[in-house]
VEXTORTI-242559 format. One record per residue (C-alpha): x, y, z; residue in three letters. Coordinates in pm, whole numbers, padded with zeros to 5 digits, always signed. Example, Ala and Ser with C-alpha at 12.3 -4.5 7.8 and 13.67 -1.06 7.14 Angstrom:
2
+01230-00450+00780ala+01367-00106+00714ser
END
This chain:
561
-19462-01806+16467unk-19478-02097+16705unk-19835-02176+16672unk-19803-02165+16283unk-19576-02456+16283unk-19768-02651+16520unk-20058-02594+16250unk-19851-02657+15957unk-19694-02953+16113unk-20032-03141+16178unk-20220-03064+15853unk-19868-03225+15708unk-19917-03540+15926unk-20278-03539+15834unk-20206-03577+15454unk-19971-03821+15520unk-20246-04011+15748unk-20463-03977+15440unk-20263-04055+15179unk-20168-04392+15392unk-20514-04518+15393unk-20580-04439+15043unk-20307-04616+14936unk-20346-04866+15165unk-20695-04934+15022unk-20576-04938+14674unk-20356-05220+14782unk-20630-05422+14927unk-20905-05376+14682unk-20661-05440+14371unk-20540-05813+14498unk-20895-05959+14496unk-21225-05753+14486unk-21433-05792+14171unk-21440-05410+13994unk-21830-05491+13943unk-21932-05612+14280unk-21627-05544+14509unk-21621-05914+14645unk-21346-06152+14657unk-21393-06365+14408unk-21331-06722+14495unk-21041-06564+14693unk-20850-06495+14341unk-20682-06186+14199unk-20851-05965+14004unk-20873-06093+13658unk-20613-05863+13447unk-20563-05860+13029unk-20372-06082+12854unk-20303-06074+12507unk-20305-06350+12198unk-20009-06492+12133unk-19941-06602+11800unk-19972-06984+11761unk-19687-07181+11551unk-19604-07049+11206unk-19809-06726+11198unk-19783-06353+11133unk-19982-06134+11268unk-20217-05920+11002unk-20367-05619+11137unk-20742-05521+11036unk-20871-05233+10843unk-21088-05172+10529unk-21009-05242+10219unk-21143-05213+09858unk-21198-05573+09729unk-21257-05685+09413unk-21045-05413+09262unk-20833-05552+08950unk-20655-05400+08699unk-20730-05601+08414unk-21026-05806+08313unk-20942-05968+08026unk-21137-06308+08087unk-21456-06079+08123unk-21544-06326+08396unk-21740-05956+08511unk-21710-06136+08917unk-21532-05888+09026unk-21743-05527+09171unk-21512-05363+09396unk-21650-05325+09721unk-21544-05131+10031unk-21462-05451+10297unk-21364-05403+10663unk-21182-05719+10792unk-21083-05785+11170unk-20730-05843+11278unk-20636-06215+11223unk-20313-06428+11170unk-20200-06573+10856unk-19915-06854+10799unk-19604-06695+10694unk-19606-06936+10380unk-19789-07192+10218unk-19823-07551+10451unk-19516-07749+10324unk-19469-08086+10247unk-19286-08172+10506unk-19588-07993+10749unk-19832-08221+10577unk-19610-08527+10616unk-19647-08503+10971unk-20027-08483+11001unk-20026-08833+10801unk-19760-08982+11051unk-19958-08890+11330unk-20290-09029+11153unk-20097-09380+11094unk-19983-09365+11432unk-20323-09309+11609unk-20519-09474+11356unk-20348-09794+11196unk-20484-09814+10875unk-20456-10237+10891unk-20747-10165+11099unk-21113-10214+10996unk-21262-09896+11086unk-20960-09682+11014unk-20822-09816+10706unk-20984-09501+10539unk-20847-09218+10780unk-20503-09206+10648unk-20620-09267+10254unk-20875-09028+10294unk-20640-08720+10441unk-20298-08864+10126unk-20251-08586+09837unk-20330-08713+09511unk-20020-08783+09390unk-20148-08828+09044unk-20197-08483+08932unk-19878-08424+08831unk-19936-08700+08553unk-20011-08498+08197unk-20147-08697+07847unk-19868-08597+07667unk-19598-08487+07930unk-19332-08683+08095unk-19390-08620+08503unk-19326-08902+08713unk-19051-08827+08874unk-19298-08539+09062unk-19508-08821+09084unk-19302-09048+09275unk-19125-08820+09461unk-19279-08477+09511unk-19432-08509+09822unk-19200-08704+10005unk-18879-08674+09941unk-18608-08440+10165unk-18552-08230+09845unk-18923-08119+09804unk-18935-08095+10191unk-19001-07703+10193unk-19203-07714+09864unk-19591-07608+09898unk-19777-07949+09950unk-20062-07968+09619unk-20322-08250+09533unk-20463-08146+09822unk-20856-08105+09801unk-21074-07815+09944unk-21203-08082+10241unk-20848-08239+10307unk-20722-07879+10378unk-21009-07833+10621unk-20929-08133+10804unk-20592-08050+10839unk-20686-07712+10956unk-20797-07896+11209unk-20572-08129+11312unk-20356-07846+11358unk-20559-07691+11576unk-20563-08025+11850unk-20194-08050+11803unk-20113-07701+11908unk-20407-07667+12182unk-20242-07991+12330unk-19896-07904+12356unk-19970-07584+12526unk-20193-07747+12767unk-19905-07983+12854unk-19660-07691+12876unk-19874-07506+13099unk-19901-07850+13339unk-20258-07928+13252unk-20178-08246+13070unk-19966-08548+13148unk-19605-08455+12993unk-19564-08651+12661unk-19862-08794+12694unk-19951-08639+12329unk-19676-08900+12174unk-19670-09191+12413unk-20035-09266+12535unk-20236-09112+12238unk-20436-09430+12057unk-20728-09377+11872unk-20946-09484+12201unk-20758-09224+12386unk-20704-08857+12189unk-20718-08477+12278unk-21000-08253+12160unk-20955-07877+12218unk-21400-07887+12253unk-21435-08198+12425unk-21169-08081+12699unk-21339-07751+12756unk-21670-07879+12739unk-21630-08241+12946unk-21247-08285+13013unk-21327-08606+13242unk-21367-08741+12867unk-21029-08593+12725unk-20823-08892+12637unk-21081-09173+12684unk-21131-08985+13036unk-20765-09099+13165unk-20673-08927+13515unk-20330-08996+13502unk-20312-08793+13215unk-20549-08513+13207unk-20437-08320+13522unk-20643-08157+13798unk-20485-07809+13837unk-20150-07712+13690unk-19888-08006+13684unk-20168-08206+13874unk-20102-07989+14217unk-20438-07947+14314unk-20522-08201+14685unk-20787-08371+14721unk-21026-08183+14915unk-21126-08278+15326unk-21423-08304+15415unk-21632-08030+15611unk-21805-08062+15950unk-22060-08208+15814unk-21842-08513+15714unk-21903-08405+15353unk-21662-08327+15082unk-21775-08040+14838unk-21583-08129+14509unk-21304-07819+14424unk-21422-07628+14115unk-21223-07469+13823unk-20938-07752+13857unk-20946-07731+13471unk-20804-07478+13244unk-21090-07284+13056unk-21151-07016+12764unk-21079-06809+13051unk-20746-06923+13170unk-20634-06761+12834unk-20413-07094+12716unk-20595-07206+12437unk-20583-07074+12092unk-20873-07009+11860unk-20893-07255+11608unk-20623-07296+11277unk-20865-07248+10968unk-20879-07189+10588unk-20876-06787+10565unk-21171-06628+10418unk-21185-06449+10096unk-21166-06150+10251unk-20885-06185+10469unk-20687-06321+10140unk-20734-06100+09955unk-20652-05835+10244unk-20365-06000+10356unk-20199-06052+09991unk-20254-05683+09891unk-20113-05538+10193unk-20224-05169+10103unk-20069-05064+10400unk-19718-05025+10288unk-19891-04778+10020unk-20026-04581+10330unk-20015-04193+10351unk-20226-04076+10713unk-20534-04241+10635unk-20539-04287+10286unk-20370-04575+10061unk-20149-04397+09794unk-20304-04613+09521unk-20422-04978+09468unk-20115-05185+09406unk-20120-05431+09145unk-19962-05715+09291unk-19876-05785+09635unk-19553-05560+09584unk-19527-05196+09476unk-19530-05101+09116unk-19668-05215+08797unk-19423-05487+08709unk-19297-05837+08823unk-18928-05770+08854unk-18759-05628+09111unk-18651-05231+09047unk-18393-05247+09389unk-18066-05204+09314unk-17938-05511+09489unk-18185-05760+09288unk-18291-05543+08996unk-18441-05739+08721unk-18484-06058+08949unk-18865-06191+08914unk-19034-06128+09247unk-19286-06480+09211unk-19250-06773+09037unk-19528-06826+08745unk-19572-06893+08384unk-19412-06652+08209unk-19538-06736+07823unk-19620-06995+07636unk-19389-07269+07674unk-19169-07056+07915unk-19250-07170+08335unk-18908-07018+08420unk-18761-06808+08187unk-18384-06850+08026unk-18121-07049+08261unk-17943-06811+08430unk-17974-06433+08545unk-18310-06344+08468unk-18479-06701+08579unk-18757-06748+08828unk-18555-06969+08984unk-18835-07312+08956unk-19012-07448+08693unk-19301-07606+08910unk-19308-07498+09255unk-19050-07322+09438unk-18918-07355+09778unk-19125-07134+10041unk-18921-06806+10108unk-18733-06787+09810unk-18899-06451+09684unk-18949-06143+09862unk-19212-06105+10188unk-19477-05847+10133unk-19555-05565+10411unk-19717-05806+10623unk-19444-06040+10610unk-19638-06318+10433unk-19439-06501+10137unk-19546-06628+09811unk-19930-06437+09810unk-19843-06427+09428unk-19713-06754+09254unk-19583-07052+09378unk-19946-07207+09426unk-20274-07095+09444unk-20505-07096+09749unk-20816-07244+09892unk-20963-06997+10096unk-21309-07109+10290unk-21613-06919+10080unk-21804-07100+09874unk-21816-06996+09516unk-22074-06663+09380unk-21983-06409+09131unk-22094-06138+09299unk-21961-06003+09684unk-22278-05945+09839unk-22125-05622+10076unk-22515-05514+10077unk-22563-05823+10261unk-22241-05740+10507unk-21925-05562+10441unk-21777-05672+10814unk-21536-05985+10778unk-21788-06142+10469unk-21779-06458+10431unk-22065-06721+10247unk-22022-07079+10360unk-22157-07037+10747unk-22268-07389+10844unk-22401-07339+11218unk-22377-07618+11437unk-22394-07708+11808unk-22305-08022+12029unk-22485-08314+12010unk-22678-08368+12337unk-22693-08750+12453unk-22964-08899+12649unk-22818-08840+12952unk-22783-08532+12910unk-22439-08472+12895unk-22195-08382+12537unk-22192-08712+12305unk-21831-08797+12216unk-21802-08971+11879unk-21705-09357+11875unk-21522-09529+11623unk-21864-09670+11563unk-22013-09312+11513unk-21734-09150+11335unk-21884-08960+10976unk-21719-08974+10650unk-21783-08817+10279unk-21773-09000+09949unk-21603-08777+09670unk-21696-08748+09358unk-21375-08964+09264unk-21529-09242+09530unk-21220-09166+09775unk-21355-09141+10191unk-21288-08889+10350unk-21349-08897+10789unk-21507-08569+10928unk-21562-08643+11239unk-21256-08840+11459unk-21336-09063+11795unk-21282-08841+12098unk-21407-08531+11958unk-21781-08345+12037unk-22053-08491+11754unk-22218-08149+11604unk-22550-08133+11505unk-22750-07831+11267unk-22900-07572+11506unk-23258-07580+11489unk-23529-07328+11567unk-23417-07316+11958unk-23118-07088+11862unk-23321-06938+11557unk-23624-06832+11652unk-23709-06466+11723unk-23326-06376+11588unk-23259-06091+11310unk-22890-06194+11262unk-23015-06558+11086unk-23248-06808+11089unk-23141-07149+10992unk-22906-07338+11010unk-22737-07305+10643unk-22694-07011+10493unk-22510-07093+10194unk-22735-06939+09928unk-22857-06695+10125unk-22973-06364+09928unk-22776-06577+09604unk-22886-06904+09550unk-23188-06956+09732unk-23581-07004+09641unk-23614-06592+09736unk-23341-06495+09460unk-23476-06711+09162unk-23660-06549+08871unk-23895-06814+08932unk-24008-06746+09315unk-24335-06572+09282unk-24314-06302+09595unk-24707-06245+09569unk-24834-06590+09579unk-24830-06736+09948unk-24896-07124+09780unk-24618-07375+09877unk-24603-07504+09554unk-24503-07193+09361unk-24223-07148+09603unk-24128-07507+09577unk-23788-07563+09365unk-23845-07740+09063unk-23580-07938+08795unk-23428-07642+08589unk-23579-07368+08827unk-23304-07322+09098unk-23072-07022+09088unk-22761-07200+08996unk-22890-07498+08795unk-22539-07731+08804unk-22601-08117+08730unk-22629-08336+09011unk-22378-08650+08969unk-22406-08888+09288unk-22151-09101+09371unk-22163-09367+09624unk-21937-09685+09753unk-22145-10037+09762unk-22082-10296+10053unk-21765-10428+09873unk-21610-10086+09846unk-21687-10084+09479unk-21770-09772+09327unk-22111-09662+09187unk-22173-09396+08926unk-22469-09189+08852unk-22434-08954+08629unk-22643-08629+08585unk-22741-08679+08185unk-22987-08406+08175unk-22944-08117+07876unk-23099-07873+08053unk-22794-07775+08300unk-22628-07424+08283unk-22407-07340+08513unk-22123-07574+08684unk-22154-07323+09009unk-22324-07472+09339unk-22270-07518+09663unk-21934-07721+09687unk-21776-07544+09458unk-21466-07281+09628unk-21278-06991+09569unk-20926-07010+09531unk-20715-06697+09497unk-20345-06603+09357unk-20144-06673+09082unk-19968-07027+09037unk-19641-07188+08878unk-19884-07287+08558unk-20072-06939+08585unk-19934-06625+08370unk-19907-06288+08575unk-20258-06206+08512unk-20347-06439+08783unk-20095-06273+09045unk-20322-06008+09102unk-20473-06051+09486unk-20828-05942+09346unk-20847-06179+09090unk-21039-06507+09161unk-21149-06851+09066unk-21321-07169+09149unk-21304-07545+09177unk-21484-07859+09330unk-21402-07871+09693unk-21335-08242+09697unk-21084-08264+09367unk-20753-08122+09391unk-20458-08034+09131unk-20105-07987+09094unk-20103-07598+09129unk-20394-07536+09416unk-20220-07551+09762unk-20340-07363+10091unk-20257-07188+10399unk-20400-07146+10754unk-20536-06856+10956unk-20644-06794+11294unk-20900-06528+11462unk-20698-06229+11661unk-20906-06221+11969unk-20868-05848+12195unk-20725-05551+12051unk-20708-05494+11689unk-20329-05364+11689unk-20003-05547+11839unk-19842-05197+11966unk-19980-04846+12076unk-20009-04632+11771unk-19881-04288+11780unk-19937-04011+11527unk-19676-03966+11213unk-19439-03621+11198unk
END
């Protein structure tokens, strides 16, 4: 019995011996050793996930496939609409339509940072100002929305319109600094209100030009772009050899996980995805049936009991009628509404029927080319890359470099700000040898270019067969140019040839949903239109989305009962 215990006794303490080192190894090879090499990295922990947080103003949309393109009705016979089976990836989506009052202070900021009594800014802050002037009507009275639609307190929360295809872009943008800057400063990487009291136009924050060279980040300013968090980082001593070995990493990079993808127009796509929200109609893994708007049922008022009969969008409801009778029964607006004044849909997005329409970012074709791709699809990729200076290094743009466009109404518009990374087309060092594309635009690719003409002769190898002539191209739209002369003075050349057909090309883009001037037709998510990316009207307003980057749900799924 004796010599039992003694045995059972030391294979105990053996296993507890064991078990000590094991865990005592966990401990020491989770803190720092790389899972693919073992080393300590750099003497840091092991990196570990983190996820996207959502950046100001945005709801979180999660992925899946779709059919798009489905509609109910068709009773423009318009005959753009095949429905195709679309996947889209997870992506954000602002709760509601950018507001006045959001667009407001994008122009403050661009008359702050670039004085338009200045020479070579004096078209910034024109150049980004909604046309006011689309309210006015021939034979309507509408100046009061004229004079005080976009800026006074009582339109505040009312979708922001005149906005072109271009200014919505460039807001997109905008946003994008703004947001990217703040959390840098939260997270101690930038000077603390540095972003309102030492921004100029000499001295600005780029989310590229601080990942790429942030030396140059605010007209390369030390005091205010921060080694290490809250500027902590010491200097470093030198070795034994007398030398000092510059500290790497003092920066914060894609890597350090602060820094949001970019704010951007959302595709057709993810619209169109978004505004159905088919997944309130799900059943397992089936959708119950195709909704017709972006709520259930066949009909825009409200079948609850609390709010039956109350019209869930605000639109043109006849002929004459933008609001229906005063009283119960009433849309409640008779242009635009208020954001949040009708009901959410299942993603929690507001107003994706009525209100406004929507730029989204394609450009214009009347066909969804899912042979092409049916994974996020999108047409309008522009591929570009940083501009590489003589010396080498990034080339930051200069108010003497900055890039502009000339609308078709003669108004500038700046593309490209001081302080920010000039972009270039990629050429065939990125191209060649690649399957997934190879050039730079790809617009009218497999619709619009030489290859999908009637004209392009497949078995004839001669340049000149394959060469585009007047009247040959796939979408043969006229071709106005419109240009500025030295004393600002605009100059007109009209296309007068007879032999155009089609007002479709390659800056023309779709804009989806129904509108306070559209009749419920229009509210249907699949339904869509175009218009010239650089004019704007009193109905067409946008939104932003950003990328979901990691996993494509927010929580752990588990199966239904």
């Amino acid at each position: 019995m004796k010599v039992n215990k003694i045995i059972t006794l030391q294979l105990v303490a053996s296993m507890l011996l064991i078990v000590g080192f094991a865990s005592c190894s966990k401990k020491s090879s989770s803190k720092s050793a790389s899972r693919a090499t073992g080393w300590n990295v750099n003497g840091q922990k092991a990196a570990s996930s983190k996820k996207q947080q959502a950046g100001p103003g945005l709801v979180f949309v999660e992925g899946g496939t779709f059919t798009m393109g489905k509609v109910q009705d068709d009773v423009m016979h318009d005959w753009n609409n095949t429905p195709t089976q679309q996947h889209v990836q997870s992506f954000y989506m602002d709760e509601t339509e950018v507001t006045n009052f959001m667009y407001l202070e994008y122009l403050e900021w661009l008359k702050k940072v670039f004085p338009p009594t200045e020479e070579n800014y004096k078209n910034i802050y024109e150049g980004a100002s909604p046309d006011t002037l689309v309210w006015r009507n021939r034979l309507g009275y509408n100046e009061t929305m004229t004079n005080n639609y976009l800026r006074h307190p009582s339109y505040a929360n009312y979708p922001v319109v005149g906005v072109n295809w271009i200014q919505a872009t460039e807001f997109s943008k905008w946003r994008t600094e703004r947001v990217n800057e703040a959390l840098l400063e939260k997270s101690g990487y930038l000077k603390k209100d540095a972003k309102t009291k030492d921004v100029s136009a000499e001295s600005t924050f780029s989310t590229e030009t601080y990942l790429n060279s942030p030396t140059k980040t605010y007209g390369g300013n030390e005091e205010i772009v921060l080694k290490g968090r809250k500027g902590a980082r010491k200097a470093p001593k030198a070795g034994k050899d007398g030398k000092v070995t510059e500290e790497k990493n003092v920066y914060a990079q894609r890597s350090s996980g602060i820094l949001l993808p970019e704010y951007r127009l959302p595709t057709e796509a993810e619209w169109e995805y978004a505004a159905a929200a088919d997944v309130g109609q799900r059943e397992y893994n089936i959708y119950k049936g195709q909704k017709k708007y972006p709520w259930s049922g066949d009909y825009t008022r409200s079948g609850k009991r609390q709010s039956k009969g109350d019209q869930l969008a605000n639109f043109k409801q006849g002929n004459g009628d933008y609001g229906g009778i005063a009283g119960w029964s009433d849309d409640g607006a008779d242009i635009t509404n208020e954001v949040k004044k009708y009901p959410a849909n299942d993603f929690g997005l507001y107003d994706m029927a009525g209100n406004v329409a929507e730029w989204v970012a394609d450009v214009y074709r009347p066909i969804i080319d899912n042979e092409g791709n049916d994974f996020n699809y999108f047409r309008g990729n522009l591929y570009t890359k940083n501009k590489i200076g003589k010396d080498g290094k990034v080339e930051i743009v200069t108010k003497e470099t900055m890039t502009s466009d000339t609308l078709s109404n003669g108004k500038i518009v700046v593309r490209s700000f001081p302080g920010q990374i000039a972009q270039v087309p990629v050429d065939e060092q990125e191209t060649y040898l690649r399957q997934n594309f190879d050039k730079s635009d790809n617009i009218n690719y497999r619709d619009g270019d030489k290859q999908s003409t009637r004209y392009y002769d497949f078995g004839n190898s001669s340049e000149s067969t394959k060469k585009e002539k007047d009247g040959q191209e796939m979408y043969n739209s006229p071709k106005h140019n419109v240009t500025t002369d030295s004393l600002g003075k605009m100059v007109r050349k009209y296309d007068q040839s007879s032999k155009r057909t089609t007002l479709i090309n390659d800056k023309v883009r779709v804009y989806k949903g129904g509108s306070w001037r559209d009749r419920a037709y229009w509210l249907d998510p699949a339904q869509r239109r175009y218009f010239p990316q650089d004019m704007a009207t009193d109905y067409i307003g946008f939104r932003c989305a950003m990328s979901r980057v990691g996993p494509k749900s927010e929580k752990r799924k588990s199966a239904r009962n």
